[in-house]
N, C-alpha and C positions, 0 to 999 in steps of 0.2 A: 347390931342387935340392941342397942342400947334405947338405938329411936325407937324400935319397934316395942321395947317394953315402956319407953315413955308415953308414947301414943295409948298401950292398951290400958296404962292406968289414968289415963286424961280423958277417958270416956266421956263422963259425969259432965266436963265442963266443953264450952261450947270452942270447937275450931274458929280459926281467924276466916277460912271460908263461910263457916256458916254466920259468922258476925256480919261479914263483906255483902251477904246476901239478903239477911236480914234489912242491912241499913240500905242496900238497892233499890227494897222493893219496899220499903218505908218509902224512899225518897222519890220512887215511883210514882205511888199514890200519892204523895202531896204535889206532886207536879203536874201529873193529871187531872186534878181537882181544882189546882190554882189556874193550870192553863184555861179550864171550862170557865171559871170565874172572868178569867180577862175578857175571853173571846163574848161571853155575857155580854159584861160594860162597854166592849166595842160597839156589839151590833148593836145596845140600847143607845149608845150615844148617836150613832148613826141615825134611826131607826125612830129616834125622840122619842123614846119610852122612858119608864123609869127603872132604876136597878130594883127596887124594892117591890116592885108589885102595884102600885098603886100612886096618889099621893100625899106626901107628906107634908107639902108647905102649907 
């Protein structure tokens, strides 16, 4: 009984699940973001484009 009344007064603050999930799907999107960046610089390297759009020199 004891967890059960620790749990219902621990509402307010966030479970270690919902932490675990948050920082998932944080680390989700930066993965999927940085992976599109790589696969970018790949195909420009390939490709002899440039990353940025245009040129810079």
């Amino acid at each position: 009984m004891q967890f059960v009344n620790e749990q219902m007064e621990g509402d307010e603050e966030m479970t270690l699940k919902q932490k675990r999930t948050i920082i998932l799907v944080a680390v989700i999107i930066v993965a999927a973001v940085m992976g599109r960046l790589a696969v970018r610089a790949f195909m420009n390297t390939l490709l002899g484009g440039t990353l940025f759009g245009g040129n810079f020199l």
